[in-house]
N, C-alpha and C positions, 0 to 999 in steps of 0.2 A: 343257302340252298333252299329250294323252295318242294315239297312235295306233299302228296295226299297218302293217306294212309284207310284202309277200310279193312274192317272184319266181323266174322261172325259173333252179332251181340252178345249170345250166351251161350257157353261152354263148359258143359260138364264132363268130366275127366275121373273116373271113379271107378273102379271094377265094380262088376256088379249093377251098376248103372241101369244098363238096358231092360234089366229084370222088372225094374223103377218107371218104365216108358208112359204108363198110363198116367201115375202121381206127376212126371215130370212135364209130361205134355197137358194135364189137365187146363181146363179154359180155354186152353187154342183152337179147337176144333171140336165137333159130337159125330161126325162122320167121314173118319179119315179112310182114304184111301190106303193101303201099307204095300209099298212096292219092293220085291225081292227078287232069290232068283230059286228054282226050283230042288239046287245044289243045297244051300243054305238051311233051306226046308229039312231035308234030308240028316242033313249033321246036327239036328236039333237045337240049331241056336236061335231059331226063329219062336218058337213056342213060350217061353218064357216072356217074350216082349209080348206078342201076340195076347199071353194071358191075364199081362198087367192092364194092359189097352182094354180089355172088355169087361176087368173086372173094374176099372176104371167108371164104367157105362157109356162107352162108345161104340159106336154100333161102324164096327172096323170090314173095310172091305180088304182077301188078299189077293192079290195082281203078284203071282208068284211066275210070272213071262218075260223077265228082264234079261235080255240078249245080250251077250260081252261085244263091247264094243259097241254101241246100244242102235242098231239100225234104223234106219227111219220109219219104217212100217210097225215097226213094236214098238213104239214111242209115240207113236198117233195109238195105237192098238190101247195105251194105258189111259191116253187123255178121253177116248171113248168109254172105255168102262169108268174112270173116276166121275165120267158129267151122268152117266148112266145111275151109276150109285148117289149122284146128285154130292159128291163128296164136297167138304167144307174145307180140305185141307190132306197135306201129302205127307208120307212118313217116307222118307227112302231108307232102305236097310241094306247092306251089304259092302260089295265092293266099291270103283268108280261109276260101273256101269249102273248100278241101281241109283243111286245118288245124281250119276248125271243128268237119268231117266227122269227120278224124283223132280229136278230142277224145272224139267221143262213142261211135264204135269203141272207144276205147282204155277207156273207162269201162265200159259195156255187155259187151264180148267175153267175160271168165270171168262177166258176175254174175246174178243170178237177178232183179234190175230192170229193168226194163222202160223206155222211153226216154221214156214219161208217168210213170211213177215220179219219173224225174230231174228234170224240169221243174223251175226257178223255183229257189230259192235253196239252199244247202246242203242238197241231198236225196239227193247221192250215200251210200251207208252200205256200199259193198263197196269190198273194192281196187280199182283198174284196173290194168292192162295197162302196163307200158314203154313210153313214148310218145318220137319224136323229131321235132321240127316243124324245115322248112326253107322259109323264106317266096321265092317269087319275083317278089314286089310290096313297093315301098315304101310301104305303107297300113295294114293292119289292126292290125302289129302283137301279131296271137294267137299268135304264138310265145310272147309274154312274158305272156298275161293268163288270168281263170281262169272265162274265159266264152269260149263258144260259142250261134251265136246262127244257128234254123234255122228254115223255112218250116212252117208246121203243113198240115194236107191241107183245112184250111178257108181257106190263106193267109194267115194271121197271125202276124208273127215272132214267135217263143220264147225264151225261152233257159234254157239250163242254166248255171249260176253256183253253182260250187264250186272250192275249191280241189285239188279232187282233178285239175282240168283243167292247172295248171299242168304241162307237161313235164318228163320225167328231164332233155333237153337241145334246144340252138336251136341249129341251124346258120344263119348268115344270111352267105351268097356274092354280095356284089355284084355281081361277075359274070355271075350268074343275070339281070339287069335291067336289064343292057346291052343296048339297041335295044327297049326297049319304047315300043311306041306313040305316040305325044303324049297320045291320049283317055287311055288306059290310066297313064301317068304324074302326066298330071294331076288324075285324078279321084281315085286311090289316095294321090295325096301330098297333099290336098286331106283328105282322108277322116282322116289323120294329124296333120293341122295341127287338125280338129278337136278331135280327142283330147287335144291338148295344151291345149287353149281351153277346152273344157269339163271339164276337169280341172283347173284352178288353179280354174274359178269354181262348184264343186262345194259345195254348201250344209252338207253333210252330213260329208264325209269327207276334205274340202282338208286337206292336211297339208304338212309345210316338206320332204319328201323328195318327194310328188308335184311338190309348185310346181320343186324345183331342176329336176326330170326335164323335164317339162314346157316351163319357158324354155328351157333347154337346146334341147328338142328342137324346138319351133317357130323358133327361133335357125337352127338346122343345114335347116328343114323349108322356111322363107319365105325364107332366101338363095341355096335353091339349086334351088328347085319349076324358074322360069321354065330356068333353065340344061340341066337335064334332059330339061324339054320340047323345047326348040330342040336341044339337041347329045346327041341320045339316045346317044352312045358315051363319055361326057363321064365318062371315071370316077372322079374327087372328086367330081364332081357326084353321083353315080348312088352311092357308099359316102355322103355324107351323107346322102342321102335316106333310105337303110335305117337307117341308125345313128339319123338322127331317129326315123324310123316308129316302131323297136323303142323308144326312153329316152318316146315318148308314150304307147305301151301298154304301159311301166312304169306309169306316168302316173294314167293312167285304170283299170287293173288294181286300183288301189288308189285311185282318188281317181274313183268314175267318171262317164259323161258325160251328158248332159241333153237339152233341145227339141230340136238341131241333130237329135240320134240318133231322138228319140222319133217326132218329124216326118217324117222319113226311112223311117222303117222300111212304112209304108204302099205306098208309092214301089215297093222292094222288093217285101213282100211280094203287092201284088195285081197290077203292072205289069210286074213282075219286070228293073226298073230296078238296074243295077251299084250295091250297096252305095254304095261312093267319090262315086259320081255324083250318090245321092240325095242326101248331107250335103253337097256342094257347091250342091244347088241350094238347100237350107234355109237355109244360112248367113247369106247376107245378112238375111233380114227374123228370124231368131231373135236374129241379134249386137243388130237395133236396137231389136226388142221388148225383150231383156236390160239395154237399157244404162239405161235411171232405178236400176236396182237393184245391177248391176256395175260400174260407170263405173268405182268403183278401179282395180277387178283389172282391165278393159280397157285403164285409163292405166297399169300397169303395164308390160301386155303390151303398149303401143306403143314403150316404149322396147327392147324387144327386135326389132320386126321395123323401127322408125322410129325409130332414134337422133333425138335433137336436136328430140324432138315439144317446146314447150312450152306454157303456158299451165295452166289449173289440171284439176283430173278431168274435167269433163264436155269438157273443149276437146282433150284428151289420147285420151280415148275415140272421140270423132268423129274425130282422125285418123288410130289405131288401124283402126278400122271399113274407112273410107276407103281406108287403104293396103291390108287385106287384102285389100280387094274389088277393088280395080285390081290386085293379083298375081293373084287368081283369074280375073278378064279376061283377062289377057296368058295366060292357059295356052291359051287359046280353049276351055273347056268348057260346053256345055250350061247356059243361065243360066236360060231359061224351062221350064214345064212342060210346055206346046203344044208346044213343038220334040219333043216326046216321045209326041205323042198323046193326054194328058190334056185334057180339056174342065172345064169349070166342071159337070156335072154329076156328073164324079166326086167333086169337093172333098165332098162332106157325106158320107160313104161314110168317104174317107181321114180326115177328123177325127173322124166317128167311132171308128175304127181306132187313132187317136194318142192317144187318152183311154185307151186299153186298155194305154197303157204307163207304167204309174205309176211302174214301176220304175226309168227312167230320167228322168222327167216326175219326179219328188220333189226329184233333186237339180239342179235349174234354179234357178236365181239370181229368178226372177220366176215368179208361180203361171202355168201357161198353163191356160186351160179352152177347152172347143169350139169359143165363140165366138172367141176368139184362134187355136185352130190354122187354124179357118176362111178367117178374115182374112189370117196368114200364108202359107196356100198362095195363094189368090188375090192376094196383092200377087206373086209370082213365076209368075201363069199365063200 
């Protein structure tokens, strides 16, 4: 078996960490950019980093405009202010969107490409900038992957996907995700449990170092989701979760993900539906559209989140399914699409939309076309 493996070089994993950002970033940069979002601000997890960085003696700019789902306009909006500030280097802070934001700052800021330039697979061709990401959700994962994925000004996600996005280094502070929300917990660990799902059952680029990361991380991701939810101060609970998030977007970094994402992404980009949220709602009918073709890899992954499943693949797979979907219940997240505003008359729109991501639609275990995405949204409207 032949395959390539890539990640982010240095990883520190430490509560408390972030507090550390100035010592831990030192020598990378004297005028970083610090990208957040105005929420963040607010909940006071941003100041302690902010005050290590200056006590540091870097003279830090904050870009606290980071838009969920990160739109194209506010994405150019930060690459202007970081060349403004003459910045040397990017800090992203928060959730996916800051991080994804951060990614593409950090690529853009010295180069003479342009952020249509970058679009779509290995197109970077300049250096980027010193990057340091600090995730404060357990979900996306983009500290560790080498994609960033952003709203275009016609509303249709993007992405840029090169390895120039991987970071110098990952700070990830459990602590940072103490008392987050139940929505916001569970839709982001949700979003990660993905990752690990559709990265073992990766058509294309399934390898024996994505699958380790992967159980693993759905192992750490489906033992401790509901725990989180219920005892948001719960801190094993709240350190696996991150520790999962991040070893799933090893995962998918290198092994990446399919329908759950490609289906999703509409959700997002025309509704402007929380990332986490959208792959929670697709889940269930892509697991069971996938299973004539996955049943292995799903009887696999039952013994990971449902020791003691037996019977043969397909019996293994449905309790697989099964189990996920009643953890995903117990988090209480958003199952239909109505609870969201959607109507049956947006569906032909959105599968239009999800045909348009082949890039992730290629490595799905089962061919999906129109009529299938169709089908899928309206069995969850």
């Amino acid at each position: 078996m032949n395959f390539t493996f890539h990640t982010t070089p240095e990883i520190i994993f430490r509560e408390g960490a972030s507090a550390e950002l100035g010592a831990l970033a030192a020598g990378r940069f004297k005028r970083p950019i610090f990208l957040t979002d105005k929420g963040l601000i607010e909940h006071g997890l941003v100041g302690p980093a902010l005050e290590s960085l200056k006590a540091a003696g870097l003279n830090v700019l904050l870009f606290d405009d980071v838009a969920a789902d990160p739109p194209e306009v506010k994405v150019i909006e930060a690459v202007d202010a970081a060349r403004k500030h003459e910045a040397d280097g990017v800090i992203g802070f928060g959730g996916g969107s800051s991080m994804d934001t951060a990614k593409v700052v950090a690529v853009l800021l010295q180069s003479r490409q342009t952020l249509h330039d970058i679009l779509g697979t290995d197109q970077v061709t300049e250096k980027r900038s010193p990057l340091v990401l600090c995730p404060t959700t357990a979900g996306t994962g983009s500290e560790v992957t080498s994609i960033s994925v952003i709203t275009s000004n016609d509303d249709e996600k993007v992405a840029v996907v090169d390895n120039a996005l991987y970071p110098d280094m990952a700070v990830l502070d459990a602590g940072l995700t103490l008392g987050l929300p139940r929505p916001v917990t569970a839709a982001t660990g949700i979003d990660a449990m993905v990752h690990a799902i559709e990265a073992y059952t990766n058509i294309h680029r399934k390898n024996p170092v994505s699958d380790a990361l992967a159980r693993n991380a759905l192992r750490l991701l489906a033992g401790n989701i509901v725990t989180a939810c219920e005892k948001p101060d719960d801190r094993n609970a709240r350190s696996a979760m991150l520790l999962g998030a991040m070893l799933a977007g090893q995962a998918f970094a290198n092994s990446p993900v399919g329908a759950v994402h490609g289906l999703a992404y509409p959700l997002g980009g025309i509704f402007h539906i929380p990332h986490g949220l959208s792959n929670s709602l697709m889940l269930e009918p892509v697991l069971k559209f996938n299973a004539p073709n996955a049943a292995h890899h799903y009887a696999e992954l039952a013994d990971v989140i449902a020791p003691g499943a037996t019977g043969d693949d397909e019996a293994r797979c449905a309790h697989f399914i099964k189990s996920l979907i009643e953890i995903v219940a117990t988090t209480g997240v958003e199952r239909r699409l109505s609870q969201l505003g959607i109507s049956h008359n947006d569906l032909p729109r959105m599968a239009e939309d999800a045909m348009k991501v082949q890039r992730v639609l290629q490595n799905n275990p089962r061919k999906v076309t129109y009529d299938d995405a169709l089908s899928m949204y309206t069995e969850v409207l």
